[in-house]
C-alpha positions in Angstrom: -23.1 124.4 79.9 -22.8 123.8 76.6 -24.3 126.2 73.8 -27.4 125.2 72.0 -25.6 126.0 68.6 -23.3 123.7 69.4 -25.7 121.2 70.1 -27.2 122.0 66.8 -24.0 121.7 64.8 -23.3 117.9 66.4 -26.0 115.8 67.1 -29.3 117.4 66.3 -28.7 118.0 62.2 -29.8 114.6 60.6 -31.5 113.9 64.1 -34.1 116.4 62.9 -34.8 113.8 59.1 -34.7 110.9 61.5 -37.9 112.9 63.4 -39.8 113.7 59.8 -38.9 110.3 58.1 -40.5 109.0 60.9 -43.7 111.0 60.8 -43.6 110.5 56.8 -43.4 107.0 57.0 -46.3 106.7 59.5 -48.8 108.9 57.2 -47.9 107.2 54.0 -50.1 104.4 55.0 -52.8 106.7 55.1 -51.8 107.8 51.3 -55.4 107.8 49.4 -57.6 106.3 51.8 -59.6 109.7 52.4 -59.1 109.7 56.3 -57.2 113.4 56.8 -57.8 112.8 60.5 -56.1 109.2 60.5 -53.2 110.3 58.8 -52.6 113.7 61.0 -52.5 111.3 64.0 -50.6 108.8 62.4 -47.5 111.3 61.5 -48.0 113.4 65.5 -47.4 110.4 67.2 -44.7 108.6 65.4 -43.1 112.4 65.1 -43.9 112.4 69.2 -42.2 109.4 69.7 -38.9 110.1 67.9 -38.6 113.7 69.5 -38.5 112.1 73.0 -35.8 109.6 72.0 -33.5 112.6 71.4 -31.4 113.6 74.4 -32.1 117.4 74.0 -34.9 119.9 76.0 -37.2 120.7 73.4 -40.2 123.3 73.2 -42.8 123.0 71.1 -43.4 126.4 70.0 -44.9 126.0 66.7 -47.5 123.0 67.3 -51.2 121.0 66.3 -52.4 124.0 68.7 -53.1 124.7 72.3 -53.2 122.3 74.9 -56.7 122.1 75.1 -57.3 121.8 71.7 -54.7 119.2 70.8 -53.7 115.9 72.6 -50.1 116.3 71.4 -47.4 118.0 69.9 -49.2 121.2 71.7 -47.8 124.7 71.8 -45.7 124.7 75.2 -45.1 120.8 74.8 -41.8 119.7 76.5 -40.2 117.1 74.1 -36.8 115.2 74.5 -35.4 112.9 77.1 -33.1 115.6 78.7 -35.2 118.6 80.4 -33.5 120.4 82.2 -30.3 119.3 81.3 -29.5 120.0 78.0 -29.6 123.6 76.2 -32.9 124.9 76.0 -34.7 124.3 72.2 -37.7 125.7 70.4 -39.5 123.8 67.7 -42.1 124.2 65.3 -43.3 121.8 63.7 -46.2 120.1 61.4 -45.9 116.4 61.3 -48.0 116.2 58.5 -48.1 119.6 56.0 -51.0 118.4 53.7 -53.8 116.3 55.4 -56.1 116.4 52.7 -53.4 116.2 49.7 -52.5 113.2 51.9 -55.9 111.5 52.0 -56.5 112.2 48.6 -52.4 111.1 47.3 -52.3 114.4 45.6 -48.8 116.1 45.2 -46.4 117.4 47.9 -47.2 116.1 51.2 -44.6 116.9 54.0 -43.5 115.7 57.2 -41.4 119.1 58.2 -39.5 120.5 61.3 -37.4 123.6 62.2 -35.3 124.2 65.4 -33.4 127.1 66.9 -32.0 128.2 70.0 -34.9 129.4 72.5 -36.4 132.7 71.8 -35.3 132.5 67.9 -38.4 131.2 66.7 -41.6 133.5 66.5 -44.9 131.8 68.6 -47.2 132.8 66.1 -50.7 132.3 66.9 -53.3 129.2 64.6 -54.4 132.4 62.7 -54.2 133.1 58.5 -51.2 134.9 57.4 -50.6 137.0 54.3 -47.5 136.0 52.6 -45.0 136.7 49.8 -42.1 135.0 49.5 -39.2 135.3 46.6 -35.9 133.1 46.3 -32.0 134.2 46.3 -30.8 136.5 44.1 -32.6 139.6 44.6 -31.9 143.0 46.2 -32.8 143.0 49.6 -36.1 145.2 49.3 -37.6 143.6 46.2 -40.9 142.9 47.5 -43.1 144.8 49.9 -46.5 143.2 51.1 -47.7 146.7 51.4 -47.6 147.4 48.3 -50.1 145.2 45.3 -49.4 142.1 44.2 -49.2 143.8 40.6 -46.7 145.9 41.5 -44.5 143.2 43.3 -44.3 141.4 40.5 -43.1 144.5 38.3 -40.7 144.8 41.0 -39.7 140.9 40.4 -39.2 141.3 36.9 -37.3 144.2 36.8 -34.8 143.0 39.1 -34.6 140.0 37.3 -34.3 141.5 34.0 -37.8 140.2 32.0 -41.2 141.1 31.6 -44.1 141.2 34.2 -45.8 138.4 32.0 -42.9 136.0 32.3 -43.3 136.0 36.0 -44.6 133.0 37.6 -46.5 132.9 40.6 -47.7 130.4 43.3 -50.7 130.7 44.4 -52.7 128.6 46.7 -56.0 127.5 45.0 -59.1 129.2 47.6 -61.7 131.7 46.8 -60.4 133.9 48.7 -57.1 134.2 46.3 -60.1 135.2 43.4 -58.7 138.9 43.5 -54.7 138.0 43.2 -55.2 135.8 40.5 -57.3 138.3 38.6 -54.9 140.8 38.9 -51.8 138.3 38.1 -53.6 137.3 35.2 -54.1 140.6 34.2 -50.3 141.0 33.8 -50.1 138.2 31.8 -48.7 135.7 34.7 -48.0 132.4 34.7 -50.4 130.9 37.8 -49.0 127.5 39.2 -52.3 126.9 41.5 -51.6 124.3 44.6 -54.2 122.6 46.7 -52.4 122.8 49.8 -49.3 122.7 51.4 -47.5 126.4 51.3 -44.7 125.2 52.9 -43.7 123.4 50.0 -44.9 126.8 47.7 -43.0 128.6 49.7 -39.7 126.4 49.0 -40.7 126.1 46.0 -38.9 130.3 45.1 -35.8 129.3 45.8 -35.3 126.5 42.9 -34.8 127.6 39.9 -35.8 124.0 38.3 -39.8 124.9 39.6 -39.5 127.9 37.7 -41.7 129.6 40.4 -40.5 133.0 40.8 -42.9 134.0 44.0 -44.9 133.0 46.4 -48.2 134.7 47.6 -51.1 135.0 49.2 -53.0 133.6 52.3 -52.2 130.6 54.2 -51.7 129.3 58.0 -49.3 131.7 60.0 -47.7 128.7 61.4 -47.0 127.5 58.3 -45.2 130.9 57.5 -42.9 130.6 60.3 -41.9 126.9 59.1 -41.5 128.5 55.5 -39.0 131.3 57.2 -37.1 128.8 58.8 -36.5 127.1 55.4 -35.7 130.6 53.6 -33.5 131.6 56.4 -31.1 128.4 55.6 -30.7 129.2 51.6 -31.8 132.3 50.8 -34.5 134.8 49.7 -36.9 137.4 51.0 -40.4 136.6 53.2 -43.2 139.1 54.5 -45.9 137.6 56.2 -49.0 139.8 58.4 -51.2 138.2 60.2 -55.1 138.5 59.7 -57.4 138.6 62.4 -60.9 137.4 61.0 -62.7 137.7 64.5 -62.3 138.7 68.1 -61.2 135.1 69.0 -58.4 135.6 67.0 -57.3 139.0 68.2 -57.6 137.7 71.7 -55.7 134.6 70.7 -52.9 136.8 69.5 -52.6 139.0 72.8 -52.3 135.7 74.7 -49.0 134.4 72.4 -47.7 138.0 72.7 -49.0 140.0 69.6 -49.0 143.6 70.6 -48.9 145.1 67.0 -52.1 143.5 64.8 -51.1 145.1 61.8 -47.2 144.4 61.5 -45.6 143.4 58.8 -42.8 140.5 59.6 -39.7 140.0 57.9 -37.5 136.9 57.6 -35.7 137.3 60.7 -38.6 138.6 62.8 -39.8 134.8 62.0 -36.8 132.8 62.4 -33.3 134.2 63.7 -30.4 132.7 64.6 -29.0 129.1 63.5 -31.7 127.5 62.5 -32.2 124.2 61.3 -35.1 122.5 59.2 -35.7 119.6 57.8 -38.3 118.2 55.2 -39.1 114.5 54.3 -41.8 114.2 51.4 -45.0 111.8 51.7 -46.2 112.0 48.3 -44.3 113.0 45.8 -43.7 116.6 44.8 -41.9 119.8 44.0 -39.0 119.6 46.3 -39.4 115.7 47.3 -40.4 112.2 46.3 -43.0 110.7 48.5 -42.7 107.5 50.6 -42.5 104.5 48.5 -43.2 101.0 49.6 -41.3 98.0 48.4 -41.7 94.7 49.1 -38.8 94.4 51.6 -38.5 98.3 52.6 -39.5 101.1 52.4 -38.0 104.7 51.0 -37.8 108.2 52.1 -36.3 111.0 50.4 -35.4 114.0 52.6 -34.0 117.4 53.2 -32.1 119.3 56.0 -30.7 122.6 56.1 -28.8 124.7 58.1 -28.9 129.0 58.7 -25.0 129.1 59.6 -23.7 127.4 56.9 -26.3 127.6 54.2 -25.5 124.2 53.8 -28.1 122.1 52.4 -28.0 118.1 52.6 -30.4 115.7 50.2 -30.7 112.4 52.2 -32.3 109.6 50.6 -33.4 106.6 53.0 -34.1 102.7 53.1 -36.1 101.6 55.9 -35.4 97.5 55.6 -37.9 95.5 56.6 -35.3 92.3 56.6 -31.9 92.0 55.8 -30.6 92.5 52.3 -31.6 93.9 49.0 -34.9 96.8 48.5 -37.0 95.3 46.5 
């Protein structure tokens, strides 16, 4: 039997861009027409589609949501075209990362995936999560979600040698951020406020040409594991705890597992091993261009990465429509 790393390291690496250009280029028709809905399904069934053309056994651990809430791309979904006879895979996944920036062509749209040997990716429940994220560089210990977001970002600046008010944060833009950004403001911050997409904010910490310095606050706890998976491959700290808002939720948790409500979860308690994830951008944005549409073709710009190696590959794509030039 062959090893699932070594699967990883051969076949499945740009395989994974081929899966998210797909999805991208399916929701970039959607770009601006003000139908989330219509562009979700768009990207889950052209990422569907190109999952089960690739000869692995895939697991949909990281999904739209449960069976009986989603028609596909489900937590527990078998994807591939070799069950059963191929090393065992966990995914997780969001086809498209930004339905409403999507509908309304605002700024970084995603198609995005991350995959791992089975058991290497947490099965985190469709609950929030409270994150805080910080790029390479740092002692390992520099931020604690336990402790205030004011005294995270002294942390920050002292281990990177400046003042608190020349620390810039991303936040995402809800009510429910109004304390965080009071208190950030308070230090003097710099705010960079995002509509959606906290995958993207996430990524965002570890490059240096953002200028973002961290990441936090409350988004989707799937979301977190896909933003772990991406941190595990070049660097940087994450915490994320999940919040329970209801008794749904708690008993939501229990089924997927979650014993501990109140845990805090580190990098590797969210993605371990070799890891790989991969990015393609459907409108443009901090860490990729969006789907453009020529005449003849159209273009994708994407990113893979991968835990082992820390390497990181930029792969720009033209989809011809006909022969010759892009137009």
């Amino acid at each position: 039997m062959v090893k699932a790393s070594q699967v990883l390291d051969r076949v499945l690496v740009l395989e994974m861009v081929r899966v998210t250009e797909a999805a991208a280029v399916a929701a970039s028709r959607l770009i601006g027409r003000g139908d989330e809905k219509a562009a979700d399904a768009a990207a889950v069934e052209a990422m569907r589609a190109a999952l089960n053309t690739l000869a692995m056994d895939g697991t949909v651990v990281i999904g739209e949501g449960e069976r009986d809430e989603a028609p596909m791309l489900y937590i527990g979904e078998k994807v591939g075209s070799a069950q059963g006879n191929a090393p065992a895979i966990d995914i997780a996944l969001d086809p498209l990362e930004g339905t409403t920036i999507t509908a309304k062509a605002g700024p970084n749209a995603l198609a995005v995936l991350a995959i791992a040997e089975k058991g290497c990716l947490l099965n985190a429940p469709d609950v929030y999560m409270d994150k805080l994220a910080i790029g390479p560089g740092y002692p390992e210990g520099t931020i604690d979600l336990a402790k205030s977001p004011a005294e995270n970002v002294r942390a920050i600046a002292a281990a990177k040698g400046v003042e608190p008010s020349d620390i810039i944060a991303c936040v995402l833009d809800r009510p429910r951020h109004a304390s965080i950004i009071a208190e950030l403001r308070a230090l003097g911050c710099g705010i960079h406020l995002i509509p959606d997409g906290d995958v993207a904010g996430v990524i965002a910490v570890t490059d240096p040409d953002t200028t973002i310095d961290v990441y936090m606050g409350q988004g989707g706890a799937p979301e977190g594991v896909l933003a772990a998976a991406a941190l595990r491959c070049v660097g940087g700290q994450f915490q994320g705890r999940l919040v329970f808002r209801n008794d749904d939720e708690r008993s939501r948790a229990a089924k997927w597992g979650v014993e501990n409500l109140d845990r805090i979860y580190h990098l590797e308690d969210l993605a371990q091993g070799d890891v790989i994830f991969a990015a393609t951008g459907v409108t443009d944005g901090s860490l990729l261009e969006g789907v453009k549409r020529r005449k003849h073709c159209v273009t994708t710009e994407s990113v893979v990465m991968r835990a082992s190696t820390g390497t990181v590959r930029w792969v720009k794509g033209e989809h011809r429509k006909t022969p010759g030039g892009c137009d």
